[in-house]
MIFIMI-683688 format. One record per residue (C-alpha): residue in one letter; z, x, y. Coordinates in Angstrom, 1 decimal, decimal comma, padded with zeros to 4 digits. Last residue first. Layout:
<sites>
['a' [Z X Y]],
...
</sites>
This chain:
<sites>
['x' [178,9 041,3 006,2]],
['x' [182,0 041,1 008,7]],
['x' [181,5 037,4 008,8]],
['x' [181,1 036,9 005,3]],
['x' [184,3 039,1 004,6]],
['x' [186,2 036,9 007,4]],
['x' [185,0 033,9 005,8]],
['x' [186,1 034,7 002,4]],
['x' [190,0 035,9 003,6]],
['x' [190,0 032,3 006,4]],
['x' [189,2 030,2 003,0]],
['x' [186,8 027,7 004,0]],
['x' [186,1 025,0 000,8]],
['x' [183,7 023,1 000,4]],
['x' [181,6 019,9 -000,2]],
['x' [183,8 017,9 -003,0]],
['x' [182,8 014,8 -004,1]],
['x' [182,3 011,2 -003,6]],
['x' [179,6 009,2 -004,9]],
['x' [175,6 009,7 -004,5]],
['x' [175,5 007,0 -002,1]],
['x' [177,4 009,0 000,2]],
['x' [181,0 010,5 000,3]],
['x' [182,2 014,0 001,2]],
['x' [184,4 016,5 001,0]],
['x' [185,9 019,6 003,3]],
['x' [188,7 021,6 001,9]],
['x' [190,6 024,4 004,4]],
['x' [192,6 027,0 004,4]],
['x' [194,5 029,2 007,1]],
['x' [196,8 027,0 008,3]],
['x' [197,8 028,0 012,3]],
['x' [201,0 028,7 013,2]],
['x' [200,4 029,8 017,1]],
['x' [197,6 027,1 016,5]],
['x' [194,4 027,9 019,2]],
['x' [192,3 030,3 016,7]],
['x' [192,5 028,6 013,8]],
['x' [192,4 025,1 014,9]],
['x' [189,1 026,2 016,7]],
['x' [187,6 028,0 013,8]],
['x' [188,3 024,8 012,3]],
['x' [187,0 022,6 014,6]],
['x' [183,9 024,0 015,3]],
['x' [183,1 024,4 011,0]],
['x' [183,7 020,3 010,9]],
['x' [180,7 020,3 013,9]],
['x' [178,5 022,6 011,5]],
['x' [179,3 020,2 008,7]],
['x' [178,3 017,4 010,1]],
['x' [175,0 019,2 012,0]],
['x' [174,0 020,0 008,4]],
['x' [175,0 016,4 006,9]],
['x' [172,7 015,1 009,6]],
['x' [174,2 013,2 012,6]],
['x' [172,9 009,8 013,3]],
['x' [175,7 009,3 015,8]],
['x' [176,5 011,5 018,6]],
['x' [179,6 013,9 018,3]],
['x' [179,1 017,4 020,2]],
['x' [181,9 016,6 023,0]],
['x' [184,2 014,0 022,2]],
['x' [184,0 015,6 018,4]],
['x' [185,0 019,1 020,0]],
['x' [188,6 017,3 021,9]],
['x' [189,5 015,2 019,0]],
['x' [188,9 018,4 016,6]],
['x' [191,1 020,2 019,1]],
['x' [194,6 018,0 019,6]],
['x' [193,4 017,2 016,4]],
['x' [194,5 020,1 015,2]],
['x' [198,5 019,0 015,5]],
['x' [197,8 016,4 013,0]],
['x' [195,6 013,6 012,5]],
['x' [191,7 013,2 013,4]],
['x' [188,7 010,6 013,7]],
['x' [185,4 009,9 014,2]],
['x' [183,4 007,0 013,7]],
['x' [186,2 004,6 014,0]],
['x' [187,5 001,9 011,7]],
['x' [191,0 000,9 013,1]],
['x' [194,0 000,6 011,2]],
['x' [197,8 000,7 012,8]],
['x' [200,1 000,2 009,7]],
['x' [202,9 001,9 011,7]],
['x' [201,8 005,4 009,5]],
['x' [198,7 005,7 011,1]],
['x' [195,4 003,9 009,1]],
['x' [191,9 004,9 010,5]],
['x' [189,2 004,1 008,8]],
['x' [185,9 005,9 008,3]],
['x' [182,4 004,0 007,0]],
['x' [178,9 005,0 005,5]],
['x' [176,9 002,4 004,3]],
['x' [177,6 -001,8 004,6]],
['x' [175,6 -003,2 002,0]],
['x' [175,8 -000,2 -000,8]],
['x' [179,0 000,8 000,3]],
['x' [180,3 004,5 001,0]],
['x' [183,8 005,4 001,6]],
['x' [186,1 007,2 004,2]],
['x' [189,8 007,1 004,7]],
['x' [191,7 008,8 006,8]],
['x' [195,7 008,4 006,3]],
['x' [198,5 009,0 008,1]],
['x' [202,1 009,2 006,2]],
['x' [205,8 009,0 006,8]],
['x' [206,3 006,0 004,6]],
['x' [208,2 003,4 005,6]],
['x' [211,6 001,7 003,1]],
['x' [211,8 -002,0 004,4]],
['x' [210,0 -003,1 007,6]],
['x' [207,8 -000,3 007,3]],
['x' [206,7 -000,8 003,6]],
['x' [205,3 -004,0 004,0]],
['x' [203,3 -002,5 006,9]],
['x' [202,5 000,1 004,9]],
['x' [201,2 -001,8 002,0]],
['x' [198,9 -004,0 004,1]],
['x' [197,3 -001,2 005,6]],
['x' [196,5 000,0 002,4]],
['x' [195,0 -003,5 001,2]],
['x' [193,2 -003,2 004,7]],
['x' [191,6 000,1 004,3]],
['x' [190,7 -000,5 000,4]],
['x' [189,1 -004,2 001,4]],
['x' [187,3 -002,3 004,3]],
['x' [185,6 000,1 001,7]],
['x' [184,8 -002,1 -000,4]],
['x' [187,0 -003,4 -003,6]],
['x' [185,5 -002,2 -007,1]],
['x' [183,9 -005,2 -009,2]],
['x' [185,3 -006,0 -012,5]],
['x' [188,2 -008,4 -011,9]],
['x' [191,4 -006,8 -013,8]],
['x' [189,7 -003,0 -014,0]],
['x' [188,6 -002,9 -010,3]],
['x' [192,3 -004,2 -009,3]],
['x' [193,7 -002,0 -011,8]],
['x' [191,6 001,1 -010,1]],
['x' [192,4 000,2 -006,5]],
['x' [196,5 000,3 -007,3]],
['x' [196,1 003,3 -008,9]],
['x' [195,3 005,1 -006,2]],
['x' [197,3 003,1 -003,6]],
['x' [199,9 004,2 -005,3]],
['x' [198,6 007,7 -005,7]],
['x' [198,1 007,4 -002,0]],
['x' [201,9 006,1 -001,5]],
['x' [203,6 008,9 -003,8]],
['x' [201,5 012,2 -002,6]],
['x' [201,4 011,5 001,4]],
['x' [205,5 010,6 000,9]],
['x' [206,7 013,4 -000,9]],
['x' [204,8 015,7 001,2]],
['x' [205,7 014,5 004,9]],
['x' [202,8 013,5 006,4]],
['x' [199,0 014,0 006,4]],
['x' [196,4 011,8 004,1]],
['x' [192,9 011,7 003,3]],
['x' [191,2 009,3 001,5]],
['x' [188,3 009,5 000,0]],
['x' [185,7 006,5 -001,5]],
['x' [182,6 006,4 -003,6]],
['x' [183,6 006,9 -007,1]],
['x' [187,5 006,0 -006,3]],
['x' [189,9 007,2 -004,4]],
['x' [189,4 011,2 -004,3]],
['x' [192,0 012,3 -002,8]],
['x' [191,8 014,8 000,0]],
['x' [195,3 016,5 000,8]],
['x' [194,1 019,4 -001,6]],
['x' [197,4 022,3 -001,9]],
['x' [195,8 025,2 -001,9]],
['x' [197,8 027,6 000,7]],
['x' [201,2 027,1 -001,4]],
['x' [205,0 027,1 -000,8]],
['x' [205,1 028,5 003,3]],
['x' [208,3 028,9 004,5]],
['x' [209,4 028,3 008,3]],
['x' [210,1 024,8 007,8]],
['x' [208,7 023,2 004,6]],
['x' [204,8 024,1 004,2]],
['x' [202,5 023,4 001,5]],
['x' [198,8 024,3 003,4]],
['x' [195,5 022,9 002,5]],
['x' [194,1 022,0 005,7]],
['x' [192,0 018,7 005,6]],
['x' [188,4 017,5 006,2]],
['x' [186,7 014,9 005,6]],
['x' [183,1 013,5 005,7]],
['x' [180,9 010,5 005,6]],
['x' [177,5 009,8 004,9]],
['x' [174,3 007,2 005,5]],
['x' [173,9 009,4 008,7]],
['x' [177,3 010,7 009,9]],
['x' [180,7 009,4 009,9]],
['x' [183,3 011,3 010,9]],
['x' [186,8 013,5 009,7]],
['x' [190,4 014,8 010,3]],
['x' [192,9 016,2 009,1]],
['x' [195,2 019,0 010,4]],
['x' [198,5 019,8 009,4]],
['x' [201,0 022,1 011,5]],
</sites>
């Protein structure tokens, strides 16, 4: 029951992810943060089975920092999408990872950008976006209050939509969520929207 999913706004990009461990009917852990932080001024965030999200985007992970550390500059945004995209579609033909990955970075020339990388090496860059069975909903409430330009306060308003959505459509819904962003101040977390907290805000 994962959900991920994210847009671009003005000069900004954000993500979102449930933060649910689950293996069949069991739940392991309701923090689990599916958003890494790439580098200073990228995210990615990935949905799939767990062994496979955590290996590949450490790999790519690492991967981005030796290649900043051999030649001194830090790859783009679209270098990072298409050296990822590259990896997976090695991968598929040998060994594929289960794993679909958002990623979203901020470039002094180009600005705000999200890519879209599925697990058969598809990549698009989009300015919305969404994996999982919530995006079923996100997809749907983006397509409808999305317009570009949007403020980080109309962002995160929309992001709120889709969760409470997720939350109340899913007959297994995750409870959690982690939102972060990236803008020319770097990449960082935003917040996080614990369905306990929410509910005693609400009620208050």
């Amino acid at each position: 029951m994962e959900s991920i999913f994210g847009l671009v706004g003005d000069g900004f990009a954000v993500v979102a992810a449930d933060t649910s461990a689950v293996h069949s009917i069991l739940v392991h852990k309701s923090n689990e943060d599916k958003i890494m932080v790439l580098d200073s001024h990228k995210l990615v965030a990935a949905s799939g089975e767990p062994g496979d999200r955590v290996q590949f985007t450490e790999y790519i992970q690492k991967n981005v920092a030796l290649y900043q550390f051999r030649n001194g500059i830090p790859l783009t945004t679209a270098a990072a999408a298409n050296f990822t995209r590259g990896e997976l579609a090695t991968a598929l033909r040998k060994n594929p990872y289960m794993v679909n990955i958002l990623m979203a970075g901020f470039d002094k020339e180009a600005g705000a950008s999200l890519y879209y990388i599925d697990y058969i090496a598809s990549l698009h860059k989009v300015e919305k976006g969404a994996f999982g069975y919530g995006s079923y909903f996100a997809l749907s409430l983006m397509d409808r209050h999305y317009h570009s330009g949007m403020s980080v306060e109309e962002a995160i308003d929309l992001v709120d939509k889709c969760i409470i959505e997720i939350r109340s459509r899913l007959v297994v819904a995750p409870p959690n969520f982690v939102i972060k962003i990236v803008d020319k101040d770097g990449a960082r977390e935003y917040a996080w929207r614990e369905s306990l907290r929410d509910a005693s805000v609400a009620a208050a």
